[in-house]
N, C-alpha and C positions, 0 to 999 in steps of 0.2 A: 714532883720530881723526887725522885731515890735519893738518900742520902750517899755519899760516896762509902761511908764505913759498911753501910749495906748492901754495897754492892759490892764491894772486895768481902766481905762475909760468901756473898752466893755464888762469885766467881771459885774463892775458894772452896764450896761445898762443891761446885761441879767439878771442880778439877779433882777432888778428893774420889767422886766418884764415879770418873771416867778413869782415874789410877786404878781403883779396885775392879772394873771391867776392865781395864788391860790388862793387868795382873793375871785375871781367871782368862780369860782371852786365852796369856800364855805358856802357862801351864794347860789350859786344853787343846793346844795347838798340838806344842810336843808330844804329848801322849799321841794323838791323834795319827801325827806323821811316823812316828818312831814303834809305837805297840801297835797298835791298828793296821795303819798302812804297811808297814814294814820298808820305811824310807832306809837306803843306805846309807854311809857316810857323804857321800858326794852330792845325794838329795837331800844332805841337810844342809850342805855347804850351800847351794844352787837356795835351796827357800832361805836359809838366811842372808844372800845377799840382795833374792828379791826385796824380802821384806824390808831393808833398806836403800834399794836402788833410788828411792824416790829423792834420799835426801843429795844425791849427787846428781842425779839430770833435772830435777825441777823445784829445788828447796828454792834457789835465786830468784825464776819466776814468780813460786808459790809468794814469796817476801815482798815483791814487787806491788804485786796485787794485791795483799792484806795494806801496805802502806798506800795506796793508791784507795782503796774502795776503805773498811772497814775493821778492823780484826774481830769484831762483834759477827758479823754477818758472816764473815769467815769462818770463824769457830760454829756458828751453827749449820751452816751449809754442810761444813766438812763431820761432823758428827751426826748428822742424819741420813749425809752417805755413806757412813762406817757402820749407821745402825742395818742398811739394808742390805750392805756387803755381809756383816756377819750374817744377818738373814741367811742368802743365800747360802754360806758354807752350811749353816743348819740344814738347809730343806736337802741340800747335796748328801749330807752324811745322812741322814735320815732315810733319805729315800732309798739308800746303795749304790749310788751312781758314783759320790766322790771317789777322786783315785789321785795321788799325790802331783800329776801336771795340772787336774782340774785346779786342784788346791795352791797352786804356784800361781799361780793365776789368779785369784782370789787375794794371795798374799801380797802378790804386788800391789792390787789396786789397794788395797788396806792399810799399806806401808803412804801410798798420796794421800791420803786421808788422815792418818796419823803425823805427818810432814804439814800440812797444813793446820792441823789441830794445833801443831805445838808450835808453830811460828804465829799464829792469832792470839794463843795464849799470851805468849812470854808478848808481845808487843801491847795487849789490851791492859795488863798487869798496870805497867805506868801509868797510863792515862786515868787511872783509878785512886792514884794520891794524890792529897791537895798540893796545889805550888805555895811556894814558900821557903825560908830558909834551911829549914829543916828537909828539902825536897827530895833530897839525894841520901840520905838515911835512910827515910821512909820507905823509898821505893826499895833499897838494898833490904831492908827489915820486912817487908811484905815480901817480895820474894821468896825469902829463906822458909818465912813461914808456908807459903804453898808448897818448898820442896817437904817442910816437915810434916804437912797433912799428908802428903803422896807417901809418906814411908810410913806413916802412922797409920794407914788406913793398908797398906801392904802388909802388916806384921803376921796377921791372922791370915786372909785371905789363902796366899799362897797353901798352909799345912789342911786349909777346912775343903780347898779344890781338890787334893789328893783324896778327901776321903769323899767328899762329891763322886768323885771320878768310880772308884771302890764300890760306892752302895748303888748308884744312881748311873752310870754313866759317861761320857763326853756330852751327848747331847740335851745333857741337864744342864750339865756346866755351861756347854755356849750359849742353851738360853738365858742365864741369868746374867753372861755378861750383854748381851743387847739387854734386858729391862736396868742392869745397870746404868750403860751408857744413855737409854734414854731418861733419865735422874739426872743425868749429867745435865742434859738440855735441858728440862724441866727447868731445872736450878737457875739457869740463866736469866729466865724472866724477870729479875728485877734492875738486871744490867741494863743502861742505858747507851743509847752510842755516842751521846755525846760527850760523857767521862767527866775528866778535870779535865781544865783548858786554861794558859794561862791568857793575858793581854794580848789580842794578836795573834795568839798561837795555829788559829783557823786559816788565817791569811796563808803565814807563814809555812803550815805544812802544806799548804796548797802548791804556795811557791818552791821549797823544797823537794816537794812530790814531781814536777816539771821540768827543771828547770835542767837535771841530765838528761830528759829525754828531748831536749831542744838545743842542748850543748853537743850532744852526742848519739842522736839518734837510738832505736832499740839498743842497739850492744852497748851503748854507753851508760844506759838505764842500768841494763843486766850486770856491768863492773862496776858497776858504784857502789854496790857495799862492799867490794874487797878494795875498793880503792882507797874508803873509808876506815876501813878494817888494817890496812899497810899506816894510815898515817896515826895508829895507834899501837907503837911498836911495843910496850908491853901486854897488850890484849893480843899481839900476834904472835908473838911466842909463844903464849900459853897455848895458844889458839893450836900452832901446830902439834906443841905436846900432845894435847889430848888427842890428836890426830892420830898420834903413834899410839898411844895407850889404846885409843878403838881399834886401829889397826889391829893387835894384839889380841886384843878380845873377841874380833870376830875370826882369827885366824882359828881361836884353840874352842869357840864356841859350837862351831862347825863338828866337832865331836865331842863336847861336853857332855851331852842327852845322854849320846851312845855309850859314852865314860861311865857313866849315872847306872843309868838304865841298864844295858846289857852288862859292859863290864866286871863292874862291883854289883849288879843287880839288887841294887837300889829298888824295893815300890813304891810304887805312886806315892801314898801316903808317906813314905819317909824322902822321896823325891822331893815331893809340897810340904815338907819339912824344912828340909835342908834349903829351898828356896827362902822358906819364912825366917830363918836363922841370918841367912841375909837382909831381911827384910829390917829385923833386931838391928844389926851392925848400921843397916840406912838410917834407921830414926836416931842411933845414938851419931849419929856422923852429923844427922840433919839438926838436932839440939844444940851441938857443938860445934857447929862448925860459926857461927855466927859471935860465937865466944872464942874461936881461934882467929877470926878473921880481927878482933881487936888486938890483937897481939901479934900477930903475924901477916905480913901483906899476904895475895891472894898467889904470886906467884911461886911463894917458900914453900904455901899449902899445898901448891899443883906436886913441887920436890917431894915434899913427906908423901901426899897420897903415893903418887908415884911409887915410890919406895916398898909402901903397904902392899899395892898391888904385885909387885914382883913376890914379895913373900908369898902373898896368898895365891898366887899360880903356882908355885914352888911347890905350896902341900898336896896340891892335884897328882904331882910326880910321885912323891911320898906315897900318897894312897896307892896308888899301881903297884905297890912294889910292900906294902903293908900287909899285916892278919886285916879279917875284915870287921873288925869291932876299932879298931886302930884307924884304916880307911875310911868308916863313917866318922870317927871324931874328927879326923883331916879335912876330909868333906865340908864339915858345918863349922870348922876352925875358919877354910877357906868363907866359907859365905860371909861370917861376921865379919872376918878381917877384912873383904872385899868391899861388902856394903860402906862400911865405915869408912875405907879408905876414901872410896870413890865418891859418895854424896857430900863429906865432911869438906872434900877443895870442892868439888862441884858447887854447893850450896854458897861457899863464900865468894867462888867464880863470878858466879849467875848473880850477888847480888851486886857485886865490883862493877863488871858489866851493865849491869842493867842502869847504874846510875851514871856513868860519865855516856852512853851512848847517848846523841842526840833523839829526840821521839820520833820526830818526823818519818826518822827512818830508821827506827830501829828496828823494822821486821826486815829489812833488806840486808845490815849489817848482820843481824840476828842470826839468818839463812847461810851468808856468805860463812860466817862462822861454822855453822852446821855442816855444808859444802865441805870443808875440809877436813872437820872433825870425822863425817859422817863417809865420805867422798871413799875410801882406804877401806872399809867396810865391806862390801860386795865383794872387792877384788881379795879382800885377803879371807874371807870368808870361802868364796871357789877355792882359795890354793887350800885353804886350812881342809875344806872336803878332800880336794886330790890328797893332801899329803897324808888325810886318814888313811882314803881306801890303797895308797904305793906305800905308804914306809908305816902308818898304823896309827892306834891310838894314841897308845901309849908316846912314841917319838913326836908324835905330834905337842900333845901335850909340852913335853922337854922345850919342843921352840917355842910356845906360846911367852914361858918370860924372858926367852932371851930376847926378843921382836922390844919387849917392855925397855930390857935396860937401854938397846938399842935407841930407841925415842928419846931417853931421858940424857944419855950421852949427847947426843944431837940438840936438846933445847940446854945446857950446859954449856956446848959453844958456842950457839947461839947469844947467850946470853951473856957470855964473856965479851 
């Protein structure tokens, strides 16, 4: 049998390197849709809400069935159907055939895949520290560290895809994120499914696992992790904040590329910069934030990041309206400030979370989480495309941090 330390070791290298195949993944996406295809604003709104529709109509299911069957099995299932979905956008672009409906289409089913990836993760996580007094540290301390390999292994990635892109192509870059992600699988092999378990604990998630689908039939299953999730009213608040903050993000994301790219005419290579400069602000958010989270509860965290993120959408305005040596500093101001703000509560979130949740069922709370977080995404992602191609980039942008303070006003009286 596996040791447990070595098998949070190989969980963490696979998640390390299924981050650095999402990474190039999305930076060859956008190229792809935006230079290549010549997507407009309104096709980038449409693929970025595909790409996360998954986590509003099937994240609750997806969580159901990781806590019902396995999160092991889950996670590899769901990574060797992302390996053959990317396949396919390869053989598509290669061949000449892709055209950006093909590609919507593609992004959805790879948005389920990705939905299930990270609901198997964050739930397999736990089951991999010992029980003990210590239990609920541990798990928060493991956590923080998988968020810090995903930004550590981000830093480079993003600026070396732009010059991928540059010398070699998209279709280099996609293949290197499938040999990535299957590394990721690779790496799993020494995971076992049976994990840590304490006294009992086999019985009991059985019983757990049942016991609303016999209280409550299907739809009673499907609410019980937000019913779960309600009787943890500081995990709901936060829950919804961040709700708003993505709301936000996918509003003004929906033309960020085009911001990038056309606008300020941004290249590649200083695009997959300005991503990587984010990536810098992620690892110092993700070292730190585990050092904030002793000094600060997780909800003050959620306020400060909040905050950070309204500035660092602010400097996106700034740039539009800047020289353009002024504009790129804006730019990769915005990215650091971004990363940091956002992984720095994230990481103390996710490990807050992860240890008061019960196991049993934590991919269903986990999910119902996501639902809401993720749920405002799609829909504010289409308006964020209409309101590029009716009122512009630029105005666009200007609402992206009002949508911000908004949320944060809102989890403020909440919280009062």
């Amino acid at each position: 049998m596996t040791s447990l330390p070595s098998q949070r070791r190989a969980l963490m290298a696979s998640n390390g390197s299924g981050a650095v195949s999402a990474s190039t993944l999305e930076v060859a996406t956008d190229v792809l849709f935006v230079s290549l295809l010549g997507a407009a604003a309104y096709q980038m709104g449409i693929i970025n809400a595909l790409g996360s529709a998954a986590f509003l109509l099937l994240a609750v299911p997806i969580g159901v069935l990781v806590d019902r069957t396995h999160p092991l099995r889950i996670l590899r299932l769901s990574q060797a159907a992302l390996i053959l979905l990317i396949s396919i956008l390869l053989a598509l672009q290669i061949t000449g055939v892709l055209t950006i409906w093909l590609g919507m289409v593609v992004v959805t089913l790879t948005g389920v895949c990705t939905t299930a990836i990270e609901a198997s993760r964050q739930a397999l996580a736990p089951r991999l520290v010992e029980y003990g007094e210590a239990r609920a540290a541990g798990i928060s301390g493991y956590v923080s560290r998988i968020a810090s390999v995903d930004e550590t292994v981000r830093i480079i990635v993003p600026a070396a895809a732009g010059l991928v892109i540059t010398a070699m192509g998209v279709p280099v870059l996609i293949g290197l994120s499938i040999a990535l992600l299957g590394i990721a699988l690779i790496a799993l092999s020494p995971v076992e499914h049976r994990g840590s378990m304490a006294p009992n604990t086999e019985a009991a998630e059985n019983d757990a696992g049942t016991s609303p689908a016999q209280k409550g039939g299907f739809w009673g299953t499907l609410t019980s992790g937000f019913r779960e999730l309600v009787a943890l009213p500081q995990l709901l608040a936060v829950t919804l904040l961040v709700a708003g903050t993505n709301a936000a993000l996918g509003f003004g994301a929906a033309v960020e590329v085009i911001f990038l790219l056309e606008v300020l005419n941004l290249s590649p290579a200083l695009f997959g910069a300005a991503v990587s400069a984010g990536a810098v602000g992620g690892l110092l958010g993700a070292l730190w934030g585990p050092w904030l989270m002793r000094r600060w509860e997780a909800p003050q965290l959620m306020v400060a990041g909040t905050c950070g993120q309204i500035l660092a959408a602010s400097f996106y305005v700034l740039a539009a309206f800047s020289p353009y040596p002024a504009a790129v500093g804006l730019v990769f101001a915005h990215s650091v400030l971004w990363g940091f703000a956002v992984v720095a509560a994230s990481v103390a979130t996710m490990g807050w979370a992860a240890s008061i949740m019960p196991e049993s069922h934590f991919a269903r709370i986990s999910t119902a989480r996501r639902t809401l977080t993720m749920g405002m995404v799609p829909i504010a992602g289409l308006l964020g495309g209409l309101s590029g191609s009716t009122l512009g980039i630029v105005t666009t942008l200007m609402i992206w941090p009002g949508i911000t303070v908004s949320a944060l006003l809102v989890y403020l009286a909440l919280r009062r």
